[in-house]
C-alpha positions as CSV (number, residue, x, y, z in Angstrom):
1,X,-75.9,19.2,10.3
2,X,-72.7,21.1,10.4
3,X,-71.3,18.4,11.6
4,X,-72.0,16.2,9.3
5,X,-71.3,18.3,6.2
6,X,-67.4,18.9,7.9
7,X,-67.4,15.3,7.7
8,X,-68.5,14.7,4.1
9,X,-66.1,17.6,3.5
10,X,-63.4,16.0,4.4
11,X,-64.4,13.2,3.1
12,X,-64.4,14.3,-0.6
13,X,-61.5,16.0,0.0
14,X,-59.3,13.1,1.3
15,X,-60.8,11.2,-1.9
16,X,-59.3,13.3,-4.2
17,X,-56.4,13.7,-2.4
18,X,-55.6,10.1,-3.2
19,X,-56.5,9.9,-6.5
20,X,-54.1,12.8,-7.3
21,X,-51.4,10.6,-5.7
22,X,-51.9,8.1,-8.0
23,X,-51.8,9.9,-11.1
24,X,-49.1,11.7,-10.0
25,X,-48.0,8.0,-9.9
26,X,-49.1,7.4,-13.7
27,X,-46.8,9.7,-14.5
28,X,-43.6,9.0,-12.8
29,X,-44.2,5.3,-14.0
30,X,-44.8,6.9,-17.7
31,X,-41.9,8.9,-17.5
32,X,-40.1,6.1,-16.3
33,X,-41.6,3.6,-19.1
34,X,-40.3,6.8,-21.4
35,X,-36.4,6.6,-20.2
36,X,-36.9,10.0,-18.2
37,X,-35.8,9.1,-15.1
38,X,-35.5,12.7,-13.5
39,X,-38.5,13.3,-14.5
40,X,-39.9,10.2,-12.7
41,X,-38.2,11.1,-9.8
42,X,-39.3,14.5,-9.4
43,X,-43.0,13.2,-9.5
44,X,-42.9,10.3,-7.5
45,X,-41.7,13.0,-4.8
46,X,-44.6,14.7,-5.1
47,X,-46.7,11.5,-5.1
48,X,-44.6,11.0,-1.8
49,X,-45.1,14.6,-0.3
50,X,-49.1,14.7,-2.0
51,X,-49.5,11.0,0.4
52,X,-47.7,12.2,2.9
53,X,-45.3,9.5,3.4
54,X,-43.6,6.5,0.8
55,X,-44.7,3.4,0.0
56,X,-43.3,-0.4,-1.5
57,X,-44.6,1.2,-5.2
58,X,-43.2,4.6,-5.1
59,X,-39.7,3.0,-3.4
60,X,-39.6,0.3,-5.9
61,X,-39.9,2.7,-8.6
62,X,-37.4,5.2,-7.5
63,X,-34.4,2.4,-7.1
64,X,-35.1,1.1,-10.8
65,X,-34.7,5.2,-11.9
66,X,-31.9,5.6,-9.8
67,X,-30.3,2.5,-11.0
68,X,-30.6,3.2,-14.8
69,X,-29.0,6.3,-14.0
70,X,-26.3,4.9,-11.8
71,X,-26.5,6.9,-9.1
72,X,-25.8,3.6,-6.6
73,X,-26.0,5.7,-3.2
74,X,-29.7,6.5,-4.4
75,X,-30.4,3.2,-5.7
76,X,-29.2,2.0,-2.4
77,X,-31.3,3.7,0.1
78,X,-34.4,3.3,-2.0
79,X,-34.1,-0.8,-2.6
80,X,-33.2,-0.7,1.5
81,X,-36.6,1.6,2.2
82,X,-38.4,-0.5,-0.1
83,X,-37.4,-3.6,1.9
84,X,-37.9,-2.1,5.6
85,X,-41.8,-1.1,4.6
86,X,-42.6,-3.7,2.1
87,X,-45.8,-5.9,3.3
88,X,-44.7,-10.3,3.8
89,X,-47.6,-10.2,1.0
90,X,-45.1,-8.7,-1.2
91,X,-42.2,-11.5,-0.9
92,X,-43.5,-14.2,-3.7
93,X,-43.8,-12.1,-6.3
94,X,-42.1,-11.0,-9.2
95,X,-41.3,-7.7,-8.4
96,X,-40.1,-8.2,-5.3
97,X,-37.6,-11.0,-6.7
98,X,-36.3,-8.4,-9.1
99,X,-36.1,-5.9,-6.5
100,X,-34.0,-8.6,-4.4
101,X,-31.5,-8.5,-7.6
102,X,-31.6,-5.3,-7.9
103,X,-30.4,-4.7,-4.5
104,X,-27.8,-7.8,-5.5
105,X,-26.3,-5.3,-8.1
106,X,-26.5,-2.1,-6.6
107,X,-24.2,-3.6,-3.6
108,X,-21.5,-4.9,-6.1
109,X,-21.6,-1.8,-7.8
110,X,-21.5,0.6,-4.8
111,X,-18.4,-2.0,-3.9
112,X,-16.7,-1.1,-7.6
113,X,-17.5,2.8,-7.2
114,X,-16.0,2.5,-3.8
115,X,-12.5,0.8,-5.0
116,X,-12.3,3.1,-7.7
117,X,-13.0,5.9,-5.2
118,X,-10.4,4.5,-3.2
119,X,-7.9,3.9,-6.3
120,X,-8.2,7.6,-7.8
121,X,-7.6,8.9,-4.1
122,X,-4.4,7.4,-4.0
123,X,-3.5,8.6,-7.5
124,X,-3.8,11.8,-6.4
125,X,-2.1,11.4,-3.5
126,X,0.6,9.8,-5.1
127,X,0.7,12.7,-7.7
128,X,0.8,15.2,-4.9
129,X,3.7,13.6,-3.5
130,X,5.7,13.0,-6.5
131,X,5.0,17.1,-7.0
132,X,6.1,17.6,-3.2
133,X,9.1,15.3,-3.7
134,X,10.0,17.0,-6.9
135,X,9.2,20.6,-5.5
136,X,12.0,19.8,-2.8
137,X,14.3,18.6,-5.0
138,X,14.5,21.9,-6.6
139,X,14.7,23.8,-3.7
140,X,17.5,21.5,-2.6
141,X,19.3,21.7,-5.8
142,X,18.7,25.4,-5.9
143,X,20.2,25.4,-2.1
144,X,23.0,23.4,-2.9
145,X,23.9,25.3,-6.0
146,X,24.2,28.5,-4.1
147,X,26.0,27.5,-1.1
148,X,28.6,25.8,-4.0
149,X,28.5,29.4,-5.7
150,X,29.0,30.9,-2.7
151,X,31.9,28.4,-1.6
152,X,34.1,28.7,-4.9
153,X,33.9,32.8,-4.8
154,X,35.3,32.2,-1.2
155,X,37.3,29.8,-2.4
156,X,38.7,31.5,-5.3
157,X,39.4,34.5,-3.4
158,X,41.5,32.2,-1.4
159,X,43.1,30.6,-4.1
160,X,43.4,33.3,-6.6
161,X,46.6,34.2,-5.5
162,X,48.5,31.0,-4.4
163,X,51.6,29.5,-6.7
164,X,51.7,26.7,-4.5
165,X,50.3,23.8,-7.2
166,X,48.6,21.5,-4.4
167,X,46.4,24.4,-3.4
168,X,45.6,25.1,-7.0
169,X,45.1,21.4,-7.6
170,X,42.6,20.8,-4.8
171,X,40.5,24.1,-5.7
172,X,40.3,22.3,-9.1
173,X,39.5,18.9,-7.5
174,X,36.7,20.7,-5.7
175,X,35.0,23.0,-8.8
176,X,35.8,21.0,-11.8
177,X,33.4,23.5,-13.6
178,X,34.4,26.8,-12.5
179,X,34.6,29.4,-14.7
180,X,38.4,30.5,-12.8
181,X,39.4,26.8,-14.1
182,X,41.5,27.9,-17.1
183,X,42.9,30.8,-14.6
184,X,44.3,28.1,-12.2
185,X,45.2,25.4,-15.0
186,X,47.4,28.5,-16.0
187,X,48.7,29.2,-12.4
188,X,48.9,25.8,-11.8
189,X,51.1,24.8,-15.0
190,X,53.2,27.6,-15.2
191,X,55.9,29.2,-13.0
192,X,55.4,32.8,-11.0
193,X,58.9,33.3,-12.9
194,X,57.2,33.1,-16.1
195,X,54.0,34.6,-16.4
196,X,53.7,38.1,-17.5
């Protein structure tokens, strides 16, 4: 007697069981029908985890929800799952012809999202080089600008002194902008004898 009301138990229980399953089905295909496709999702996981494993239905549904909300990676892995599990019974009809385009579609568009993937990768890379390029730049400009700095004041102490024109002239020749040019244009131009 026990034995057979631990059967009938189980029984009822593995009946209702099922029949929660598939309204939690009802409503992931009304969400779905409804446009709320993360909604849809969320219950056709717990039609998956209330079955205890997926089926050619629930994986069918789940690659049209992730399709309408482009997430191809999704769509991808559900359209494949649907086609490792889905019954030869399945391969005539219409849904399974719609499936097969679906899975069409969600390869050419996981191929676009991977060239633009690709393509704003190496505009960022490019961008980070163009900032490294320019980033040197500056620090050799800055470089060179204080080795020049430091070259004239050497230079100039040098120089400051000399009457001999050549000198003068090639001090000139090599800092056109110095700020000592007027005082060696003068030196340069006009005798020791003269200047007072």
């Amino acid at each position: 007697m026990r034995y057979l009301l631990f059967i009938l138990f189980n029984i009822v229980f593995l009946v209702s069981y099922g029949q929660s399953a598939r309204e939690i089905f009802k409503s992931a295909t009304e969400a779905f029908e409804k446009g709320n496709y993360q909604t849809a999702l969320n219950h056709l996981d717990a039609c998956e985890r209330a079955l205890g494993k997926t089926n050619p239905r629930i994986e069918s549904l789940r690659a049209n929800c992730y399709s309408n909300l482009r997430d191809w990676k999704n769509a991808y892995v559900a359209v494949n799952a649907y086609f490792r599990i889905a019954p030869p019974s399945n391969y005539g009809t219409t849904p399974h012809k719609d499936l097969e385009k679906l899975k069409s579609y969600v390869e050419t568009r996981l191929v676009f999202a991977d060239e633009l993937f690709k393509q704003e990768r190496n505009r960022k890379r490019m961008q980070e080089a163009e900032r490294f390029e320019s980033q040197q730049e500056r620090l050799e400009t800055t470089r060179t600008n204080t080795l020049k700095r430091e070259s004239e004041s050497k230079l100039y102490a040098l120089y400051k002194n000399s009457t001999d024109p050549e000198h003068l002239e090639e001090y000139l020749k090599m800092f056109p902008n110095s700020s000592h040019k007027k005082e060696m244009e003068f030196k340069k131009y006009v005798p020791p004898a003269t200047r007072t």
